[in-house]
C-alpha positions in Angstrom: 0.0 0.0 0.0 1.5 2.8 -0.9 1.2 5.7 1.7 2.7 9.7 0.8 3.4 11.5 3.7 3.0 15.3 3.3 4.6 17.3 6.0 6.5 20.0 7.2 9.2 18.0 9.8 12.0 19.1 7.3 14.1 17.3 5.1 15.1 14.2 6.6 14.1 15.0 10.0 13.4 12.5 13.1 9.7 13.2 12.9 9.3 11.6 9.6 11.0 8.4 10.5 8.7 8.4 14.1 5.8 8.9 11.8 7.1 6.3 9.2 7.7 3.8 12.2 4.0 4.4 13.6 2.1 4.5 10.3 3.9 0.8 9.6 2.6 -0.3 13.2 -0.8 0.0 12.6 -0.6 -0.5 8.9 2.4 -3.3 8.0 1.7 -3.4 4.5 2.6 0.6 3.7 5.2 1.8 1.5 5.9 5.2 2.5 7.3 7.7 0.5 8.1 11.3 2.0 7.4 14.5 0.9 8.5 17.5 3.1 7.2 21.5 2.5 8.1 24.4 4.3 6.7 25.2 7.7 3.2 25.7 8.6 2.7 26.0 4.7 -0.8 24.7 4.3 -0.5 26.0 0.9 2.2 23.8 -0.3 1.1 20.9 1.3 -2.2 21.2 -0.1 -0.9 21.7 -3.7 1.1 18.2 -3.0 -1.8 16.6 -1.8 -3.6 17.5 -5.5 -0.7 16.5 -7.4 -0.3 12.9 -5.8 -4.2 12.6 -5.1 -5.7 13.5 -8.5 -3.3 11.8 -10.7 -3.2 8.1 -11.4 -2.1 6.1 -8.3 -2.0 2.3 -7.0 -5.1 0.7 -6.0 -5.5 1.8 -2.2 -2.7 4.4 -2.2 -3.2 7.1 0.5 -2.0 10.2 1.2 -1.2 11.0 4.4 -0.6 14.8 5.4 0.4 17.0 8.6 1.1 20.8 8.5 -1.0 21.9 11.6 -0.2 25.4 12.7 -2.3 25.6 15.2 -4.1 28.8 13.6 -7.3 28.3 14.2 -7.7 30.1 17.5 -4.7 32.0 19.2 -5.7 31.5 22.5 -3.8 28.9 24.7 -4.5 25.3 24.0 -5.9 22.6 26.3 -3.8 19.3 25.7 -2.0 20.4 22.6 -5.2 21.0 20.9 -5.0 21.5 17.4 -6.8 21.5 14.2 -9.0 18.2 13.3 -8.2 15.5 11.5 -10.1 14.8 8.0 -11.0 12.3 5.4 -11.5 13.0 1.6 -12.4 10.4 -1.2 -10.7 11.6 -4.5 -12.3 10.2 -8.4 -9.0 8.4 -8.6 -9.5 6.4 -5.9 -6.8 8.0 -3.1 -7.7 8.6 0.4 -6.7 11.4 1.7 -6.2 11.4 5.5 -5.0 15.1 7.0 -5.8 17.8 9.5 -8.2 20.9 8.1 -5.3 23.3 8.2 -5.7 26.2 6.2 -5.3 25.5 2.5 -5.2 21.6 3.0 -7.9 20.6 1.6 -8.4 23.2 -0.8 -6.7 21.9 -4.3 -8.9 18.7 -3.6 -12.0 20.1 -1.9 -14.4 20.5 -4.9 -12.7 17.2 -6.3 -13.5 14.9 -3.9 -16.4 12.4 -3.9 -16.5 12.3 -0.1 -15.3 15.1 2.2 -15.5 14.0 6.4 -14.8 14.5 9.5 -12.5 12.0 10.8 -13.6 10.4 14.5 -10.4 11.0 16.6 -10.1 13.7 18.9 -8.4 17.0 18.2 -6.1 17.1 21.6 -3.8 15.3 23.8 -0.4 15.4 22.3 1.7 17.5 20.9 3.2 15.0 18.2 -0.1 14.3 17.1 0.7 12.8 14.0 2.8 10.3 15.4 0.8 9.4 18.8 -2.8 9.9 17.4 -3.6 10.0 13.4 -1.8 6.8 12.5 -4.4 4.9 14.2 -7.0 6.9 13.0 -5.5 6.6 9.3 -5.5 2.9 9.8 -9.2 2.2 10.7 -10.2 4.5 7.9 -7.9 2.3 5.4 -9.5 -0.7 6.7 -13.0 0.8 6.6 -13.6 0.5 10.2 -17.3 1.2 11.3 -17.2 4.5 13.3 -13.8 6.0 12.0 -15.4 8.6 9.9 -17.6 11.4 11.4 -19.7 14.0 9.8 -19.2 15.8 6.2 -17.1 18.6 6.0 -19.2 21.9 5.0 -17.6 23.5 1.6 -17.3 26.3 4.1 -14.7 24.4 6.4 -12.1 24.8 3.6 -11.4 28.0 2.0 -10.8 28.3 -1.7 -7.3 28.4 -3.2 -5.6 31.5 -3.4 -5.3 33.7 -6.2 -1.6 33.9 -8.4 0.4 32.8 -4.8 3.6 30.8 -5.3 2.4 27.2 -4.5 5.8 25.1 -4.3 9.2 26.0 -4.8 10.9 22.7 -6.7 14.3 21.2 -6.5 15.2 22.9 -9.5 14.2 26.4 -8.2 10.8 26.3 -10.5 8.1 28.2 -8.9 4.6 26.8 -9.2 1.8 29.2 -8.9 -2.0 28.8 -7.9 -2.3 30.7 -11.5 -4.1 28.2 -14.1 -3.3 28.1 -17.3 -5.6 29.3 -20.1 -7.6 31.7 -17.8 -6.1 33.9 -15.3 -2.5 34.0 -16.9 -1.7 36.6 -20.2 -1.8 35.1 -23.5 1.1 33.3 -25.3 3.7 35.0 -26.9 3.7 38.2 -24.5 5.9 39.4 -22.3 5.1 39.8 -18.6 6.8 41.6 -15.8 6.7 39.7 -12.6 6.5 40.9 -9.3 7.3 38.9 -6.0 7.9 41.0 -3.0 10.9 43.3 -4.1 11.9 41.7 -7.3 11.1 42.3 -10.5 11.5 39.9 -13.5 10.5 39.8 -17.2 9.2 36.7 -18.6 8.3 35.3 -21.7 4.4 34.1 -21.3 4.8 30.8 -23.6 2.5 26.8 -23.8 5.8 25.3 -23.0 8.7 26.0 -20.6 11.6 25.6 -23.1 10.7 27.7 -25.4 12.7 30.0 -24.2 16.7 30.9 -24.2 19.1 30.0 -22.0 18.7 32.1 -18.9 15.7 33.7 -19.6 12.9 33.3 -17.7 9.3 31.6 -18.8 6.0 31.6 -17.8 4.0 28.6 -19.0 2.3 25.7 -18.0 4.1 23.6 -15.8 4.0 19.4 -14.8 1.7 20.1 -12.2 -1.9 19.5 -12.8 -4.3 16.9 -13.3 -8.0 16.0 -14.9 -11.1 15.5 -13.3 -14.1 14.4 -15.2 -12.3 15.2 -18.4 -11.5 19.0 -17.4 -8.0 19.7 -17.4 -6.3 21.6 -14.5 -3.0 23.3 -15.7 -1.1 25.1 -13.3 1.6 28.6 -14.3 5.2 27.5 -13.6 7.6 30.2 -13.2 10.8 28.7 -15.0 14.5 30.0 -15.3 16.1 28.3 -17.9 19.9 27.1 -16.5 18.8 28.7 -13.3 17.0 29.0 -11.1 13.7 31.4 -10.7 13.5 31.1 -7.0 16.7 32.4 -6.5 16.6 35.1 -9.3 13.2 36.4 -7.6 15.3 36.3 -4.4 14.5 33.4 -2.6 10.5 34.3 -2.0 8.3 32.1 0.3 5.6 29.8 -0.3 2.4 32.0 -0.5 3.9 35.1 -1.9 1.6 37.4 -4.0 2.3 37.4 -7.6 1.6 40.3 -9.7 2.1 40.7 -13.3 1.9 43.7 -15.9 2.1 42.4 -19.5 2.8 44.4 -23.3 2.5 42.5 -26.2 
């Protein structure tokens, strides 16, 4: 069974391996495969979540995710108390199996074919990842009676935000919540881009090498998927032999974009 884990514990950090070591406790048969984001970015987790969960996958693949900042009320916390734990049931097939952080949920939240509640409690550690979901994760898997609560309203997960940087790759490609073919200009014009301080042109293009060497593109990236045969294309922000994260200096997840184009 092949089981993503989403999360912000940092690159090779000792929470993935406690998490990795619990999730095979209660579930002997996973194959985990780690994918870390920044901290507390909801965004980029959620835009992970989409791109493993609404693309082909195994039969009974899940996708496991934890980026809880503990945002949803800034008072102090009773027993670590943090945000709650959901379920989602994606077209493909993927369970999703995450807390209701933020942008989580959003990439997938008009997706899904079943958006719950998960019944485990929202306190009582503060690794709850490791000491509480894993369980919870499990009895969902194995379609245990009782593990899933009430739906989710659409209201309980906020739409995804407008032309933010989404993910920064290992290459230094920025993916951006802007989709192809409606909010971004049209091919074949140049576009100045603005994140935070910098300033870049770009060359607004259908593919990302259709540029020169070291300039910068903006085109449809590899991130996307379909769903019911509408395609979801997502802006990349690509320096060819470079890289753009560092030529827009270095901007995190969730930064605004803004762009002024000429033809």
């Amino acid at each position: 069974m092949l089981v993503h884990i989403v999360a912000d514990y940092g690159q090779g950090d000792l929470a993935f391996a406690e998490v990795v070591q619990r999730i095979k406790l209660h579930l002997p048969d996973a194959e985990p495969v780690l994918t870390p984001v920044p901290p507390f970015s909801t965004l980029a987790a959620g835009f992970c979540v989409a791109q493993l969960g609404l693309n082909e996958a195994p039969p009974g693949t899940i996708v496991y995710h934890n980026v809880a900042p503990r945002e949803d009320d800034e008072e102090a916390r009773t027993g670590n108390e943090g945000e709650q734990l959901a379920f989602a049931l994606l077209p493909t097939g993927v369970r999703v199996v995450g807390v209701n952080a933020g942008y989580a949920f959003s990439f997938v939240r008009d997706a899904a074919e079943e958006l719950r509640w998960a019944s485990v409690g929202a306190e009582g550690s503060q690794f709850r990842s490791r000491d509480l979901f894993p369980r919870a994760a499990a009895h969902i898997a194995s379609g245990r009676p009782g593990s899933l609560a009430e739906e989710l309203k659409p209201s309980d997960v906020p739409e995804v935000p407008a032309s933010r940087v989404a993910y920064v790759d290992g290459y230094g490609n920025l993916k951006t919540t802007i989709r192809s073919g409606t909010d971004g200009p049209p091919s074949g014009s140049v576009a100045r881009v603005r994140i935070g301080d910098a300033q870049v042109e770009a060359r607004v293009s259908d593919g990302s090498f259709e540029v020169e060497e070291g300039k910068l593109a903006f085109a449809p990236g590899s991130s996307g998927w379909t769903v019911e045969g509408r395609e979801t294309a997502w802006i990349e922000l690509f320096l060819r032999g470079g890289s753009a994260w560092e030529e827009f200096g270095r901007p995190p997840v969730g930064s605004g974009i803004e762009l002024e184009t000429s033809a």
